[in-house]
C-alpha positions in Angstrom: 20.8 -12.6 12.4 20.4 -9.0 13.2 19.4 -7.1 9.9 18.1 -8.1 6.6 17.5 -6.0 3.7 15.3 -6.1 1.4 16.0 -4.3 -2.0 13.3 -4.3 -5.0 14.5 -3.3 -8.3 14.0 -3.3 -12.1 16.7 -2.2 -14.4 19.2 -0.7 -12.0 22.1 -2.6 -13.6 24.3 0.7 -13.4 23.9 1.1 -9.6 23.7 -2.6 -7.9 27.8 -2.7 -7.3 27.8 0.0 -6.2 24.9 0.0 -3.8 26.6 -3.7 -2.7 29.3 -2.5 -1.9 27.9 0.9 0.1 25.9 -1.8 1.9 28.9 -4.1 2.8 31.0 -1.5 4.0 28.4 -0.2 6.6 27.5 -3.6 7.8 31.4 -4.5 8.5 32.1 -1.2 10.6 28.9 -2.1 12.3 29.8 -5.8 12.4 26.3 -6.7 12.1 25.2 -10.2 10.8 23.4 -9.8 7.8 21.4 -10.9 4.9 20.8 -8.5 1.6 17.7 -9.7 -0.7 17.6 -8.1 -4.0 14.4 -8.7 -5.6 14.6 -8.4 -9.4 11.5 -7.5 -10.4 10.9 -8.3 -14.0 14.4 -6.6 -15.3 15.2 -6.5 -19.0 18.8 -5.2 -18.3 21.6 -7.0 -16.9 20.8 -6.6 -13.1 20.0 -10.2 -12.5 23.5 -11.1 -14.2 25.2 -8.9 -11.6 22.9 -10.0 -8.7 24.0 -13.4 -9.5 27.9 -12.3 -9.4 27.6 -10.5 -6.2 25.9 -13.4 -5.0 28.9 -15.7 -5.5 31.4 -13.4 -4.3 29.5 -12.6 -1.2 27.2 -15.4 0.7 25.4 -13.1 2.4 23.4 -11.4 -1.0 20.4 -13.5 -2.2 18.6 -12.9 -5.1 15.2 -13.4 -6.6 14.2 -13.0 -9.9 10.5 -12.7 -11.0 9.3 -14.1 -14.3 7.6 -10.7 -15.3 7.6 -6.9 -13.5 4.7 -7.5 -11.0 5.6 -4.6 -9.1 7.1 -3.1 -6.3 4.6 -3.8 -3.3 4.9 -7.6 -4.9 8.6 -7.2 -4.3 7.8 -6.3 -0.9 6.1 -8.7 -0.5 8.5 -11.6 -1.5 11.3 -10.0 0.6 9.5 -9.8 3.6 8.4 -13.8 2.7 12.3 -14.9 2.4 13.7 -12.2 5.5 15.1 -14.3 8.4 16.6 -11.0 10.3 15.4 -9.5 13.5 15.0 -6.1 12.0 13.9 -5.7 8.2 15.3 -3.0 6.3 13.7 -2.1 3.0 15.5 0.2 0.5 15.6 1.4 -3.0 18.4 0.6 -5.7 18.6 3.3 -7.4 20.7 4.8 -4.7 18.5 8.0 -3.7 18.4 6.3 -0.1 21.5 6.2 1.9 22.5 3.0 3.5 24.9 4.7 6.4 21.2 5.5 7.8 21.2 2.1 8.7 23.0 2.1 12.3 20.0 4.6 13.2 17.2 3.1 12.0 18.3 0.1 13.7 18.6 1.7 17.0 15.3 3.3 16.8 14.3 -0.3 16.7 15.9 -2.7 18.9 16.3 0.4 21.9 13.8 2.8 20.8 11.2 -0.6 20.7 9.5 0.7 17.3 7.7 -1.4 15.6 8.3 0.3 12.6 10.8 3.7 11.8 9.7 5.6 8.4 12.4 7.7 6.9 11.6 11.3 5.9 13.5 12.9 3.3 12.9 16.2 4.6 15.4 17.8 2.0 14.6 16.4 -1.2 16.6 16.8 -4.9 13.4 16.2 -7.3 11.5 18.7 -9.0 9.3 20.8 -6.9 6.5 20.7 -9.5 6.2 17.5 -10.5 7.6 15.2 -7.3 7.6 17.8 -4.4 3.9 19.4 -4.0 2.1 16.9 -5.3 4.2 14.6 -2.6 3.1 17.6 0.4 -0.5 17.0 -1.2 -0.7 13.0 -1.0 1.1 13.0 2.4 -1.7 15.1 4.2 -4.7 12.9 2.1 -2.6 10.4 3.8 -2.5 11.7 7.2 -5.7 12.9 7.5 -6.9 9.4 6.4 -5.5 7.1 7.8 -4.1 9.1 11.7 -0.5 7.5 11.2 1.2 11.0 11.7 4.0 10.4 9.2 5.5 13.5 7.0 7.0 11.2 4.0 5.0 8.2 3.4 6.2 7.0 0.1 10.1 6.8 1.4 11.4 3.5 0.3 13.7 3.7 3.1 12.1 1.8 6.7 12.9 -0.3 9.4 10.6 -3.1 10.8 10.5 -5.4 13.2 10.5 -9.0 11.5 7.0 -9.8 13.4 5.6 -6.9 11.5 6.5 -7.8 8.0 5.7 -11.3 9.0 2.0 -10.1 9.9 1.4 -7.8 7.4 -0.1 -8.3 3.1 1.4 -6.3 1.0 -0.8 -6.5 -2.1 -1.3 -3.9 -5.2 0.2 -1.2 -5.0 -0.2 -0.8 -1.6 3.9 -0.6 -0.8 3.0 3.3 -0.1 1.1 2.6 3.2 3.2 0.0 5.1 2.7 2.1 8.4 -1.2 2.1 8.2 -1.1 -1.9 7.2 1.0 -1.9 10.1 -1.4 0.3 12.1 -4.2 -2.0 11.2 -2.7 -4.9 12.0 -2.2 -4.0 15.9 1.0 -2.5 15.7 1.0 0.9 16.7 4.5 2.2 18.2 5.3 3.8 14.5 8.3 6.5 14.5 9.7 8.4 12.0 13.5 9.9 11.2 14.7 12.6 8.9 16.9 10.9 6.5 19.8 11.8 4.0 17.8 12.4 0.0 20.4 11.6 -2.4 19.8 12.9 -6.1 19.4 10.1 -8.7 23.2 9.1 -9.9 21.9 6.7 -13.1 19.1 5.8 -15.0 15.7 7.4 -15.0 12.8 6.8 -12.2 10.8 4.3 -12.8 7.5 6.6 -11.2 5.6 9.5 -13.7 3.0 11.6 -12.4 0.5 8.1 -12.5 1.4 7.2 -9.0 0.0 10.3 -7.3 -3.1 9.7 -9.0 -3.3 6.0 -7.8 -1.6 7.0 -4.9 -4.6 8.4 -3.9 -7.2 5.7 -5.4 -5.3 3.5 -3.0 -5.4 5.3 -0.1 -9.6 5.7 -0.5 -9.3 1.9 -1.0 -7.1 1.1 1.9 -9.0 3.9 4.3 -12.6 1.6 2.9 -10.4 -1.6 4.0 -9.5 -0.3 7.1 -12.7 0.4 8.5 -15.5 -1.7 6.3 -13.3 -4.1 5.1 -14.2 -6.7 6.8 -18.2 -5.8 7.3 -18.7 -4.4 4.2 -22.4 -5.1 4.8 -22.7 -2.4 7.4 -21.6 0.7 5.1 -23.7 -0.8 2.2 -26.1 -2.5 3.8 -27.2 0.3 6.4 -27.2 2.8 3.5 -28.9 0.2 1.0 -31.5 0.3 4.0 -32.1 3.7 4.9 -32.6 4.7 1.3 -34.9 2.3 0.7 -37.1 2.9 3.5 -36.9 6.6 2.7 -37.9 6.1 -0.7 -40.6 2.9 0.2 -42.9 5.6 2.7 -42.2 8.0 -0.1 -44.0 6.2 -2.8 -46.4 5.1 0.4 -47.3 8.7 0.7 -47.9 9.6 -2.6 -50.1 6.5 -3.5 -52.1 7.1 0.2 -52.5 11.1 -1.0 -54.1 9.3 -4.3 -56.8 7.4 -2.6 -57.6 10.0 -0.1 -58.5 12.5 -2.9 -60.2 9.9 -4.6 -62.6 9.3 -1.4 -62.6 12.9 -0.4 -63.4 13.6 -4.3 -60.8 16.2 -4.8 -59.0 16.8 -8.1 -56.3 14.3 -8.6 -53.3 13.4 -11.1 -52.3 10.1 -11.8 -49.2 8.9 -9.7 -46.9 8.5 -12.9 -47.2 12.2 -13.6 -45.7 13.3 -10.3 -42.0 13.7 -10.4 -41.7 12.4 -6.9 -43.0 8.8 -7.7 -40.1 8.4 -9.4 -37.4 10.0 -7.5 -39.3 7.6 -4.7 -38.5 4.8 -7.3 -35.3 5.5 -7.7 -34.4 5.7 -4.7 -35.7 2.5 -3.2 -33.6 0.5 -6.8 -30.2 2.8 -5.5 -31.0 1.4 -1.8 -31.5 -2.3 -3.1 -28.2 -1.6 -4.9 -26.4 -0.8 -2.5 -27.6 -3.7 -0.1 -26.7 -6.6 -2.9 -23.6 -5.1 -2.7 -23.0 -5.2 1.2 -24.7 -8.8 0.7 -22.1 -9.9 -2.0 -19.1 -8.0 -0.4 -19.6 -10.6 2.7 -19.8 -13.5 0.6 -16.4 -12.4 -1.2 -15.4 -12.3 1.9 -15.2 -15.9 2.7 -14.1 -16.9 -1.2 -10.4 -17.4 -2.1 -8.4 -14.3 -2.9 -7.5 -14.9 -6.4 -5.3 -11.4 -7.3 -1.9 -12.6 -9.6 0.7 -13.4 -7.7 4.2 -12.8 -7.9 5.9 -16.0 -10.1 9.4 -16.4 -8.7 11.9 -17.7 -12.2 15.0 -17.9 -9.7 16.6 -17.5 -6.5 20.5 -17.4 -5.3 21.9 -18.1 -1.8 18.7 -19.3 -0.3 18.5 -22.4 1.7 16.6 -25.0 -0.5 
């Protein structure tokens, strides 16, 4: 099978026909085999309805429907589980993202020998107060972060190689930084293409201003990840260690400074009245924090990850 695309949703009911058939027609003057995997996720509209009737009209469109909205990089997630193409194309539904792209990002691909292609909507239709600069502001954070040299990291619209989805856990809200998931996980030929913005035909988005703000919680957490997450115990430990040594000779010096004046019978205070005993104090409690934490981070380590995970309530088309 040459493509398959992967679609997450929630309460798109307006544009899913139309999207379909957008899709369809692209894939027949291609004549690519194909799969398209609409991922329902948690929809209190009629999208699974049509999803379902799209599905019996065309075998190729699969559906699955989760129990609740776990969110998008869950979606993901699913998708990428259930995609049996040779190149993975993930889209939104809301039909900002145009699917006559397709043919290209393909390309880049199978000739081009990407491992991954991220669209950049260069020219965008959203507000430039509350979508555009603070988009500019998150993409440099991002950038400068993580090195993956990409202008528009929150595009819904990529290609991938199947091994790289295949490879790759996309948990939290972590959808936003496929490419460095991607980087991390050895796979470093990662393009990028200027791509068509379309301006929202239905609905409302289903992003506020929140997701810059966690946008950027996640990328501290995913830049943490990337480089301690898997030796946590040499961030916190080595800190843990050097401020407790620091503050142990501290407190040495201060009680050795006692007893000398006390031998050399020079005036004296008692140690508790000098700031620095307990700034010394401190320090060496903050240091012992900090290595408990390396200590416990390792032995999380090797525990079970036991985040929610999406619960799948149905599925159409897909071999059983």
């Amino acid at each position: 099978m040459n493509l398959s695309i992967v679609i997450p949703l929630l309460n798109e009911e307006e544009s899913l026909q139309e999207l379909h058939d957008w899709i369809v027609s692209v894939m027949k003057a291609q004549q690519y085999s194909y799969e398209v995997i609409f991922i329902d996720d948690g929809s209190t509209d009629r999208s699974w309805e049509i999803i379902e009737k799209l599905s019996g009209e065309n075998p190729n469109i699969k559906g699955i429907r989760f129990l609740k909205n776990f969110g998008k990089s869950q979606a993901l997630h699913a998708g990428f589980a259930k995609a049996q193409g040779d190149v993975v194309i993930t889209m939104d539904a809301d039909l900002q993202d145009n699917p006559e792209e397709i043919p290209e990002l393909n390309e880049m691909i199978v000739k081009g020998h990407y491992d991954l292609v991220s669209g950049w909507k260069k020219k965008r239709y959203d507000s430039m107060v509350s979508k555009n600069l603070p988009s500019k502001l998150f993409n440099w954070a991002a950038r400068r972060t993580s090195g993956v040299q990409l202008n528009d990291f929150n595009c819904g619209l990529k290609a991938y190689k199947n091994t790289v989805v295949k490879n790759i856990e996309v948990s939290g809200e972590m959808h936003r930084y496929i490419p460095v998931l991607a980087k991390n996980a050895g796979f470093s030929k990662i393009g990028e293409k200027v791509v068509k913005h379309q301006a929202r035909k239905y609905g409302e988005t289903k992003f506020g201003m929140d997701r810059f703000i966690n946008g950027f919680l996640d990328l501290i957490t995913i830049w943490f990840l990337s480089r301690f997450g898997k030796r946590p115990m040499h961030l916190f430990g080595a800190w843990g260690s050097i401020m407790f040594v620091i503050g142990f000779f501290s407190a040495g010096y201060i009680g050795f400074s006692k007893l000398y004046r006390l031998y050399s019978d020079l005036p004296y205070d008692l140690v508790t009245n000098n700031p620095w005993f307990y700034i010394s104090l401190t320090t060496m409690i903050i240091g012992t924090q900090f290595f408990l934490a390396g200590f416990l981070g390792e032995i999380i380590l090797r525990t079970k990850n036991n985040e929610e995970r999406y619960k799948i309530s149905e599925e159409v088309n897909f071999k059983k």
